[in-house]
C-alpha positions as CSV (number, residue, x, y, z in Angstrom):
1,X,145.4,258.0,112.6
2,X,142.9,255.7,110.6
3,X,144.5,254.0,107.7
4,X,142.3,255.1,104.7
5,X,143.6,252.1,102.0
6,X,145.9,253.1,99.0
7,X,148.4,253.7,101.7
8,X,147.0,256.9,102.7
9,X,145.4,257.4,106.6
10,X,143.6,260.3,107.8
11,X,146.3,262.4,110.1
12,X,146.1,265.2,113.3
13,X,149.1,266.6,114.6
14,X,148.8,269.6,117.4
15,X,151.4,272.1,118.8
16,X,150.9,273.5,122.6
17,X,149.1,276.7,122.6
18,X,150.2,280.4,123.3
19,X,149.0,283.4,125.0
20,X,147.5,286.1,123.4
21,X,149.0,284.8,120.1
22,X,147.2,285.8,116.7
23,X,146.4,284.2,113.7
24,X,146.0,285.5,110.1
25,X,145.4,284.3,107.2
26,X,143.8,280.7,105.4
27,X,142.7,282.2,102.4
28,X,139.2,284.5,102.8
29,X,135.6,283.6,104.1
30,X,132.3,285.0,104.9
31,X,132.5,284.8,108.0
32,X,133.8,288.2,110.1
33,X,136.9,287.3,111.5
34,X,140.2,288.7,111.6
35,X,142.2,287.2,114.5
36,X,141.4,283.4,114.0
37,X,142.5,282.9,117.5
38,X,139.5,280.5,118.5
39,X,137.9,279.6,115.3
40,X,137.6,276.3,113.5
41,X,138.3,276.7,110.0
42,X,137.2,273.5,107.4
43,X,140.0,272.9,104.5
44,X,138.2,273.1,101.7
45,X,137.0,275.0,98.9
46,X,133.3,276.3,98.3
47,X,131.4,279.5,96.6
48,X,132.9,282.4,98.8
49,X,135.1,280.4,101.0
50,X,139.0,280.0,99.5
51,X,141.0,278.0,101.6
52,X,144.9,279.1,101.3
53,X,146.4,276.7,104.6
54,X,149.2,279.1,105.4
55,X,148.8,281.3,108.8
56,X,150.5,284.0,110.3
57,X,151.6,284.3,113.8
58,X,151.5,287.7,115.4
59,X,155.1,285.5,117.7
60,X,156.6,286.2,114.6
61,X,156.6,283.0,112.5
62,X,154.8,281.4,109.2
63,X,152.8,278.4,108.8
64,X,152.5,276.5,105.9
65,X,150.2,273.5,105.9
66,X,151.7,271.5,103.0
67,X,148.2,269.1,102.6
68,X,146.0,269.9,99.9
69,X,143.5,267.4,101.6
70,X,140.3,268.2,103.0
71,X,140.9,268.5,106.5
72,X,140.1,271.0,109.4
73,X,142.2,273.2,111.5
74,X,141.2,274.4,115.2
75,X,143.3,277.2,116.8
76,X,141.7,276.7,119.7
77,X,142.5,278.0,123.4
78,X,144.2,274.4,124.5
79,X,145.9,273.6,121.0
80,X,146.3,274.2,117.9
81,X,145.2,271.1,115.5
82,X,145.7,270.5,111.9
83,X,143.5,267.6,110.5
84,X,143.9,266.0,107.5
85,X,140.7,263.3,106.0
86,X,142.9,261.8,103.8
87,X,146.9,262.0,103.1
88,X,149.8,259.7,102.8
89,X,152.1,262.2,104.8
90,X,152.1,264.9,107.1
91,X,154.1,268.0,105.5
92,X,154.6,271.6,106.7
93,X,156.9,274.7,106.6
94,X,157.5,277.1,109.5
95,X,159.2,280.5,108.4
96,X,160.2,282.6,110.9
97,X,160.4,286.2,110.5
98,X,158.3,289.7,110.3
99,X,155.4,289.6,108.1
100,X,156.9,291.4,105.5
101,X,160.0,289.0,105.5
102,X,157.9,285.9,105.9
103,X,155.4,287.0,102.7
104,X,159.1,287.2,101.1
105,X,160.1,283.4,101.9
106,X,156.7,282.1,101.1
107,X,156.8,283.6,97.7
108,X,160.3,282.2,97.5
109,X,158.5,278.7,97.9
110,X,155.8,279.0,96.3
111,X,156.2,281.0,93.1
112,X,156.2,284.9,92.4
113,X,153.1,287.0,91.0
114,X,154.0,288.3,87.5
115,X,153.6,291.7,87.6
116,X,150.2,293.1,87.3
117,X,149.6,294.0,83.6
118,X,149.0,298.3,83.6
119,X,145.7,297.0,81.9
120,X,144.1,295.3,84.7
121,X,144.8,298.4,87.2
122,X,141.8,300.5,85.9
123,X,138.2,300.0,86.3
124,X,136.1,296.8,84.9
125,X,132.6,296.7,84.4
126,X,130.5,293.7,84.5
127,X,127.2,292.3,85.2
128,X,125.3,289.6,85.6
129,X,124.7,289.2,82.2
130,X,125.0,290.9,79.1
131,X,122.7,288.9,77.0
132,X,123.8,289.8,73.9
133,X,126.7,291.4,71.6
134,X,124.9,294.1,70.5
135,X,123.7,294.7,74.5
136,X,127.5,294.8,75.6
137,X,128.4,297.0,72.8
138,X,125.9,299.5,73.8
139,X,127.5,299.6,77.6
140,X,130.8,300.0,76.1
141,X,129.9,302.9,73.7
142,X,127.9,304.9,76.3
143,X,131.5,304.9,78.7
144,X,133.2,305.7,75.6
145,X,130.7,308.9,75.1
146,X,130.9,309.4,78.6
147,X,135.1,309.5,78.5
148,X,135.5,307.0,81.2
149,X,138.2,304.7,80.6
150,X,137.4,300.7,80.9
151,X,139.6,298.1,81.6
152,X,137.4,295.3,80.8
153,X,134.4,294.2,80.3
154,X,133.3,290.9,80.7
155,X,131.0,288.8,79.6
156,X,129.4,286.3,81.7
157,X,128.6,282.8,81.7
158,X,125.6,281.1,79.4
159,X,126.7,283.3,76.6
160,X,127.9,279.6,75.2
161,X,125.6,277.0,73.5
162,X,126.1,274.4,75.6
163,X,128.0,274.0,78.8
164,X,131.2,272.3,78.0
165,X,131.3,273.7,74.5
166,X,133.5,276.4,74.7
167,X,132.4,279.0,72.4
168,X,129.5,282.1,71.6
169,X,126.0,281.1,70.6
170,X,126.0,282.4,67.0
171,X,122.5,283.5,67.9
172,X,123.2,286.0,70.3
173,X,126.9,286.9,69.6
174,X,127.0,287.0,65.9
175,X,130.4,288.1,65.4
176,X,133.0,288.1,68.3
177,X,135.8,289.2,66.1
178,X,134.1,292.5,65.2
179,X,132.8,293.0,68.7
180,X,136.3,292.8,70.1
181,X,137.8,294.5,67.7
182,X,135.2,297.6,69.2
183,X,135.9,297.0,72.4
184,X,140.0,297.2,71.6
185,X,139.9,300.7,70.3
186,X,139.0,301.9,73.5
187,X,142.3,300.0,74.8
188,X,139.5,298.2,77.0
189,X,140.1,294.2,77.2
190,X,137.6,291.2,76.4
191,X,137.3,289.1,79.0
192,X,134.9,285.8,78.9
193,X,134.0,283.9,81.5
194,X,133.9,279.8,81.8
195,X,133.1,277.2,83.6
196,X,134.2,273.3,84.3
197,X,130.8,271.8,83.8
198,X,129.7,269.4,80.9
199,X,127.2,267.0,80.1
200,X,126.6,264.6,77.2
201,X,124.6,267.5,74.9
202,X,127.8,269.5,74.6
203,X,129.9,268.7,71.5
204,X,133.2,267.9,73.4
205,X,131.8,265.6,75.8
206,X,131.8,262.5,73.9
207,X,136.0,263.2,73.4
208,X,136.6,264.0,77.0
209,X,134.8,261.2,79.0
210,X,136.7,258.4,76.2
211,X,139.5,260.1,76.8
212,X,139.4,259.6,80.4
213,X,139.3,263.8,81.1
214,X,136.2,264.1,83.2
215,X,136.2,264.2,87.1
216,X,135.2,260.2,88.0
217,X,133.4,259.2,91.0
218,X,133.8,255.5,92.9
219,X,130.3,254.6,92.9
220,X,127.6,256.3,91.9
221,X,127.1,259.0,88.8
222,X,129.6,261.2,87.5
223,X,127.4,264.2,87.7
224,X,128.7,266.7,90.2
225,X,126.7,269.7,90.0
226,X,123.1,270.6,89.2
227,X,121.9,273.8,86.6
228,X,120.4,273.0,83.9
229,X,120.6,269.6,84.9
230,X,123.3,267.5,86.6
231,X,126.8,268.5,85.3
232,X,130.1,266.3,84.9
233,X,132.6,268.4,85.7
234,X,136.6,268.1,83.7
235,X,139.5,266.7,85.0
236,X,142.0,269.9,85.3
237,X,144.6,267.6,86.8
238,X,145.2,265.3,83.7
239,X,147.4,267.4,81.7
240,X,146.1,266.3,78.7
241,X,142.3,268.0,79.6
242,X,144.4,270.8,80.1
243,X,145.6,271.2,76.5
244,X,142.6,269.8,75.4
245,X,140.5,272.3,76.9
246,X,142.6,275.0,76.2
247,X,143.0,274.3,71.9
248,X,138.9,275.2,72.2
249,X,139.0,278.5,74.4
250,X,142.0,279.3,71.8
251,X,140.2,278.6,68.5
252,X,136.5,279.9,70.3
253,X,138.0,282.8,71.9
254,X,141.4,284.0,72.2
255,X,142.0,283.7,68.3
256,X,139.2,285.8,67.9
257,X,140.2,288.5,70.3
258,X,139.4,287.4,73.8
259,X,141.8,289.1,76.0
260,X,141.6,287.1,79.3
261,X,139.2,284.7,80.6
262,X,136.7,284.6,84.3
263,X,137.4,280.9,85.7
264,X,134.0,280.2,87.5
265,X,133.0,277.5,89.9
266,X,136.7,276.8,89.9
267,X,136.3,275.0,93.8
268,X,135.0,272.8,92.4
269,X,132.0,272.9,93.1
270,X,129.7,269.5,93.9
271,X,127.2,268.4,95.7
272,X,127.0,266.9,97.2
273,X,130.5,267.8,98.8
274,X,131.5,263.9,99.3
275,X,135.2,264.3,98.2
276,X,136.1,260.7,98.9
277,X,133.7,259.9,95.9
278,X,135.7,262.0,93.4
279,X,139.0,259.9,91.8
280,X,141.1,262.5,89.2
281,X,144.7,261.9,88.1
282,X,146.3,263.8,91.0
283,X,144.5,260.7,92.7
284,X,141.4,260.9,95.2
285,X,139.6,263.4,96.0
286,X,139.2,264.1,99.4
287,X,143.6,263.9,99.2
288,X,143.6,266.6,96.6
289,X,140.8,268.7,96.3
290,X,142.7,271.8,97.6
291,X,144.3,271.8,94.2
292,X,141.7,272.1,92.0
293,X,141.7,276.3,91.3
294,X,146.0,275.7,91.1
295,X,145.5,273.5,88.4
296,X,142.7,275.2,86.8
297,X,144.5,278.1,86.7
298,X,147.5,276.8,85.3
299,X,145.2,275.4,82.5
300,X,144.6,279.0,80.8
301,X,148.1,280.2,82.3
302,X,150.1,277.3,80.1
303,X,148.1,277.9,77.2
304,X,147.9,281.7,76.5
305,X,152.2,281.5,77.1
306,X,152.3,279.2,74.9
307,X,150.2,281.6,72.0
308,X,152.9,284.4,73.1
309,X,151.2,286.2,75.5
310,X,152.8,287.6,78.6
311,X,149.8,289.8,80.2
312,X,148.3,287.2,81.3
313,X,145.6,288.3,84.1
314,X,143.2,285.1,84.8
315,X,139.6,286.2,87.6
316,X,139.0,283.2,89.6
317,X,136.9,282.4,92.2
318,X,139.7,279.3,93.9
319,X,143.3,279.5,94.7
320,X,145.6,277.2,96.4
321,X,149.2,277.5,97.4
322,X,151.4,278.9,94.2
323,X,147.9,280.2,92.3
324,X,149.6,283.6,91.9
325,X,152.4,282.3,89.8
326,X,150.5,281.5,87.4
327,X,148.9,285.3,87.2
328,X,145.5,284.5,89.1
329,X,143.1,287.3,89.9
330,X,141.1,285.7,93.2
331,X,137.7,287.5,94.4
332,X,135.4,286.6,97.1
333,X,132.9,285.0,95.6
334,X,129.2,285.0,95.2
335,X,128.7,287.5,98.7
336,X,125.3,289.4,99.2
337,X,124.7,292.6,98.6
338,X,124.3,293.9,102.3
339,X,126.8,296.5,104.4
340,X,127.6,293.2,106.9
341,X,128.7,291.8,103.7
342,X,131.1,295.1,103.3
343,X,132.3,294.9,106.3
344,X,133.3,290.9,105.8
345,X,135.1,291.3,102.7
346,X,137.9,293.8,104.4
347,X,138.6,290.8,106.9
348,X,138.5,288.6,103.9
349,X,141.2,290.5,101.8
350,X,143.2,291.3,104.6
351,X,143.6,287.4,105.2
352,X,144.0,286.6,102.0
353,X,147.1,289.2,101.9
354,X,148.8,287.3,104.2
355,X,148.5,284.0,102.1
356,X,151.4,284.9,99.2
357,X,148.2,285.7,96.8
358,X,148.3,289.5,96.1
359,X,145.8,289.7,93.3
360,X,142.3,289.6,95.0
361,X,138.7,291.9,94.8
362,X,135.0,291.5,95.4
363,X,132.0,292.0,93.3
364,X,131.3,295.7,94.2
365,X,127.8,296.0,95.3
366,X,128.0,292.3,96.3
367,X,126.3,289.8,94.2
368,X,122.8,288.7,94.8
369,X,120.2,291.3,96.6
370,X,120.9,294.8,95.7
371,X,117.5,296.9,94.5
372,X,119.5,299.4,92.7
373,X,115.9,301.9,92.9
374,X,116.4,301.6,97.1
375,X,118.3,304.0,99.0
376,X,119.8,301.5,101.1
377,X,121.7,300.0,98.0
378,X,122.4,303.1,96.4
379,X,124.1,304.3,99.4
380,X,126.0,301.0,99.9
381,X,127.4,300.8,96.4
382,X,128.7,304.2,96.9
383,X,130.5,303.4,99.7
384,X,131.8,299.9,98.0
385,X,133.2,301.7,95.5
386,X,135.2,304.1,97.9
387,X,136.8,300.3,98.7
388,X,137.4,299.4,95.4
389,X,139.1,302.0,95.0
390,X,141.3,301.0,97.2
391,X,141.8,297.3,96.3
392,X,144.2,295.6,94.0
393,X,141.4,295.6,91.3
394,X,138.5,297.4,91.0
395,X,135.6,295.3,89.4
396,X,131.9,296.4,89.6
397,X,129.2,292.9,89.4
398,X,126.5,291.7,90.4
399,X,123.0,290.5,89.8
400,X,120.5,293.1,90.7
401,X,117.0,292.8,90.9
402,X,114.7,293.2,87.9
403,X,111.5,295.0,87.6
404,X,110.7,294.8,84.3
405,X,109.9,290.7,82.6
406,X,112.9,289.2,81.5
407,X,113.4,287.7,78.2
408,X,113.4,284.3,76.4
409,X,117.2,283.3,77.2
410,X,118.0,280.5,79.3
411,X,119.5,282.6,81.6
412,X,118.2,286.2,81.9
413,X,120.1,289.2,83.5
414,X,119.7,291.2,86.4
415,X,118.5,294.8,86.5
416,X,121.6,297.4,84.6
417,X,124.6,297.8,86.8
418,X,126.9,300.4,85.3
419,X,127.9,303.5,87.1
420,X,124.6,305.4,85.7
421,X,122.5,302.6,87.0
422,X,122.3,304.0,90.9
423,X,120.7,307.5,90.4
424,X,122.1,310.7,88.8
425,X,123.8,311.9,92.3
426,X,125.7,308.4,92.3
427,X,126.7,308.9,89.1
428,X,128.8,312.0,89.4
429,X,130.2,310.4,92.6
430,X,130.9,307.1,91.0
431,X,132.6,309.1,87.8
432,X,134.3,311.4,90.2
433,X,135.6,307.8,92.1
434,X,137.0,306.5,88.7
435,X,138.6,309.7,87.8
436,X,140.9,309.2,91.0
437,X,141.4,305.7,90.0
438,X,142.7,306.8,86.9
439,X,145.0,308.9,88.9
440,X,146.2,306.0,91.2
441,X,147.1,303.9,88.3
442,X,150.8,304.8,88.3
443,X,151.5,304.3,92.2
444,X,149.2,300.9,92.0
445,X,151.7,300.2,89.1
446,X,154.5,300.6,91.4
447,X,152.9,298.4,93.9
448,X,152.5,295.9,92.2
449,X,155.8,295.6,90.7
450,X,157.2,295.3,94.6
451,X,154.0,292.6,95.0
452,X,156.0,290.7,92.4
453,X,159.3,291.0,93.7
454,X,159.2,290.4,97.2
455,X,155.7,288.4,97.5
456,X,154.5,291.7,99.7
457,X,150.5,292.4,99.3
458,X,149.1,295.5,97.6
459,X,146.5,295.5,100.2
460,X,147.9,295.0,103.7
461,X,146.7,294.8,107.3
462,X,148.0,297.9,109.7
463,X,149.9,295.0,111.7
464,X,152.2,294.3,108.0
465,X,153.7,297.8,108.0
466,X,153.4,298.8,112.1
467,X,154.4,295.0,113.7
468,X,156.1,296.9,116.8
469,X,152.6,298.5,117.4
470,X,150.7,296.3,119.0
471,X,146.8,298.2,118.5
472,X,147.6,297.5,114.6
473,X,147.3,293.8,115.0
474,X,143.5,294.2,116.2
475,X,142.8,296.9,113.5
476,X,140.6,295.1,111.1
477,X,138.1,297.9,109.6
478,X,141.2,300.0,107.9
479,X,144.4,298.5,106.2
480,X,147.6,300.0,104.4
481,X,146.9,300.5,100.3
482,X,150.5,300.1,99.3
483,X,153.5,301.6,100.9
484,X,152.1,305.1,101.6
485,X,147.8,305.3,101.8
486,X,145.8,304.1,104.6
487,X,142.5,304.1,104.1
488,X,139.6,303.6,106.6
489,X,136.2,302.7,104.7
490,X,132.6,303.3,105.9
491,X,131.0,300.1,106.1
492,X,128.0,300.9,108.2
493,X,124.2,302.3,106.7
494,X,123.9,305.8,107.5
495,X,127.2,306.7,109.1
496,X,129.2,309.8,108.1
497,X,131.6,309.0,110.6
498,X,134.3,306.9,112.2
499,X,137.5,306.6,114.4
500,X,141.4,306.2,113.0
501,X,144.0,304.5,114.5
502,X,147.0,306.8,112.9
503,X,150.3,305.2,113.9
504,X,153.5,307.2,114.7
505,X,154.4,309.6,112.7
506,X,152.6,312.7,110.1
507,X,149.6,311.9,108.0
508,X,147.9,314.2,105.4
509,X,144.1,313.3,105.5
510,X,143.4,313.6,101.4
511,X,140.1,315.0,101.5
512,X,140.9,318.0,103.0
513,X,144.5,318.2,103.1
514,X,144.8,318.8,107.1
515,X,147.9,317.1,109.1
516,X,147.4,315.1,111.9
517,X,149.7,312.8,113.9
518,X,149.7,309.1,115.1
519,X,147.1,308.3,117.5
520,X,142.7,307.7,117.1
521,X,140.7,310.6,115.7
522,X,137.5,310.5,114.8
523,X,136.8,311.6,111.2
524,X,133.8,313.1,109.1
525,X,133.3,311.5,105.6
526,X,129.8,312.5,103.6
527,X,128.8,310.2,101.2
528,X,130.6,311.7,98.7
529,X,133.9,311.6,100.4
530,X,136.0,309.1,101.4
531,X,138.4,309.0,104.4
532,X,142.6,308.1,103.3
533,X,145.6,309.1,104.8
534,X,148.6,309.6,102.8
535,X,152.1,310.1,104.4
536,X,153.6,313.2,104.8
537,X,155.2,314.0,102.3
538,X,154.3,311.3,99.5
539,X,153.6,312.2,96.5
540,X,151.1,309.8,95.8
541,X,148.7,312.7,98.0
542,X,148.2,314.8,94.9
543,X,146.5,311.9,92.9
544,X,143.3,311.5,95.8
545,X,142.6,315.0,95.2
């Protein structure tokens, strides 16, 4: 223990180690692991790592590191070791129970989801970017034509004049009220994303950094991040930048039909990461950065209940401890477009489940890398939509690469990346995909509702259902989609095959309809199919047909 000034000291404690004892959970990463039995896991927040300090013990017992401090954690062979940089007490929770009763407990502590809104169960498009209203417009009347139901749509970031101001560019989005009220008859929502950043060209900035609402450093500047030039970043922990920030999105957007809004950068993000230079009005930064997404969150939560809305859904790329109470929507982050990539974001969600946080997705397709002419990334879009599918929301984005000049904006968008974008075979699969979506709405409804209630994920690992078996805790490429579906995803280039772990009991394979009991089969799935098992005898069968 080092004694840090301001009364606070940097802090280890360690607990004797177990065998063959399992670990889950800490929020998601990039990297591919499951069991975090022998990994070293930093406490902080960056682009596509979420750090959630709560762990599950396949012994049968919660962990709830109650820091929000930069820190690290080993579960190593010899011990396991929490680590806080900075703190001015140690603080944890130990819950025992199954995983299903300890999710319970921790939502008990830590605040219930609301339930999901039937809006936000359905398919959202979005891209990096639309450039303009009349662009987004066009996407949105093309799946109207087509008769595929939208969620959302979303538009992405530098639609705004300035960062920090908080509103369209007239030039490019010349009347948002019209444009929303287009997208609304559709029953599709507007969603709009923002981000924390500011500098001295934006119209508020002048107000906020008097008014003592800006992120402050101890020596040095206040500029955090750099695009389009070093960035201040605001202050989410000073309740007034809270309502401060919130009156613009309210008068910029929501009054003039913005449904929900896409919380970006919301670690947050700096570089570089020295979080002992960073002083906000929770206190210093390295003793509170884990806090950052729970406060932003509650920023946009506060305010819209406050308007009188109760369908509150708020895409986020940060949680901390309690994020879901106030209706956040976590995804992975900015991930690659690559099948390793796949095959990380199932670990990723399935650790996240165990964290209390049961809204959660990925950019389907991944974000940065996909040539949507290649075979290779038409064939892996396909099969990361048969996980979509099967993930609390389904939300296709990315940034895909261009072929054609882009134009004079300051930031120009990727290739197109709607569901006609991938080739005229992908499309009828994609549609086909969407259609069953449409069809799972109900039982994800249902879902969700018990999410709320009793803290349980939507998407679960084997081990959450099946904790008497012990081959489901080391099942990490297939997972539980509610109470009755297991699915098992293709996640490798070129395979049309893989094997099953079925636990005791009948399963009904939905692609075909045959039975089959517990134990591993190996199962064919063509491009075009997907492999789910539905109990025997559920009714939620007939809607994957």
């Amino acid at each position: 223990m080092v004694n840090k000034g301001h009364q606070s000291w940097t802090a280890d404690i360690s607990f004797w180690p177990h065998d063959n004892e399992r670990f889950f959970g800490m929020g998601h990463s990039w990297d591919n692991e499951f069991d975090l039995k022998g990994t070293v896991i930093d406490l902080k927040h960056i682009n596509a790592k979420c750090t959630v300090p709560y762990v599950y013990s396949s012994l049968g017992y919660g962990f709830l590191w109650n820091v929000p401090s930069i820190g690290r954690v080993d579960f190593a062979k010899n011990k396991t070791r929490w680590h806080s940089d900075c703190c001015q007490a140690i603080d944890y929770v130990v819950i025992g129970g199954s995983p299903a009763e300890t999710c319970e407990t921790l939502a008990d502590l830590t605040g219930h989801a609301p339930v999901m809104p039937h809006w936000a169960t359905g398919f959202w498009q979005c891209r990096l970017r639309y450039e303009s209203q009349e662009e987004i417009l066009a996407v949105h009347r093309k799946y109207r034509e087509l008769g595929i139901p939208l969620s959302a749509i979303i538009v992405d970031y530098f639609h705004w004049t300035e960062q920090g101001d908080y509103k369209f560019d007239p030039k490019y989005w010349p009347d948002v009220k019209a444009m929303a009220d287009e997208i609304h008859e559709t029953g599709t929502k507007l969603i709009v994303s923002m981000w924390p950043t500011i500098n001295e060209k934006s119209e508020n900035y002048r107000h906020m950094v008097n008014s003592n609402m800006l992120i402050r450093t101890s020596r040095g500047s206040d500029r955090l991040f750099d695009f389009y030039g070093w960035q201040a970043q605001i202050d989410v922990s000073n309740p007034a930048t809270r309502e401060y920030v919130w009156s613009r999105l309210k008068e910029n957007y929501a009054d003039k039909g913005v449904d929900a809004f896409w919380f970006d950068v919301s670690e947050s993000e700096i570089w570089p990461e020295h979080y002992d230079n960073l002083i906000t009005s929770r206190g210093r930064g390295e003793m509170t950065a884990l806090m950052y997404p729970y406060d932003y969150a509650q920023l946009v939560y506060d305010g819209q209940k406050a308007m009188g809305r109760d369908e509150i859904v708020t895409l986020i790329r940060g949680a901390y401890l309690g994020s879901q109470k106030y209706a956040a929507l976590v995804w992975s982050g900015d991930i690659p477009s690559t099948f390793e990539s796949l095959q990380h974001q199932v670990n990723a969600g399935l650790n996240m489940a165990m964290c209390g946080i049961p809204w959660w997705n990925t950019d389907i397709g991944g974000f940065y890398g996909g040539d949507t002419r290649s075979d290779y990334f038409r064939e892996l879009i396909v099969r990361w939509f048969q996980f979509g599918l099967f993930c609390p929301v389904m939300r296709l984005h990315g940034t895909r690469i261009r072929h054609n000049q882009p134009s004079g904006v300051i930031e120009p968008s990727g290739a197109p990346n709607e569901i006609w974008s991938f080739g005229e075979r992908n499309f009828e699969i994609l549609k086909n995909i969407l259609r069953i979506r449409e069809n799972l709405r109900p039982y994800i409804g249902e879902q969700m509702k018990t999410a709320s209630e009793k803290g349980w994920p939507v998407m679960r690992p084997m081990f959450f259902a099946y904790p008497e078996d012990e081959i489901c805790w080391t099942l990490n490429d297939q997972y539980m989609f509610g109470d009755d579906i297991l699915f098992a995803p293709i996640m490798e280039q070129g395979s049309t095959s893989r094997t099953v772990y079925l636990p005791a009991g009948d399963w009904i394979l939905a692609k075909d309809g045959r039975e089959y009991t517990g134990g591993t089969h190996e199962i064919h799935a063509e491009i075009d199919e997907f492999i789910a098992f539905v109990r025997k005898g559920a009714p939620v069968l007939d809607c994957l047909r």
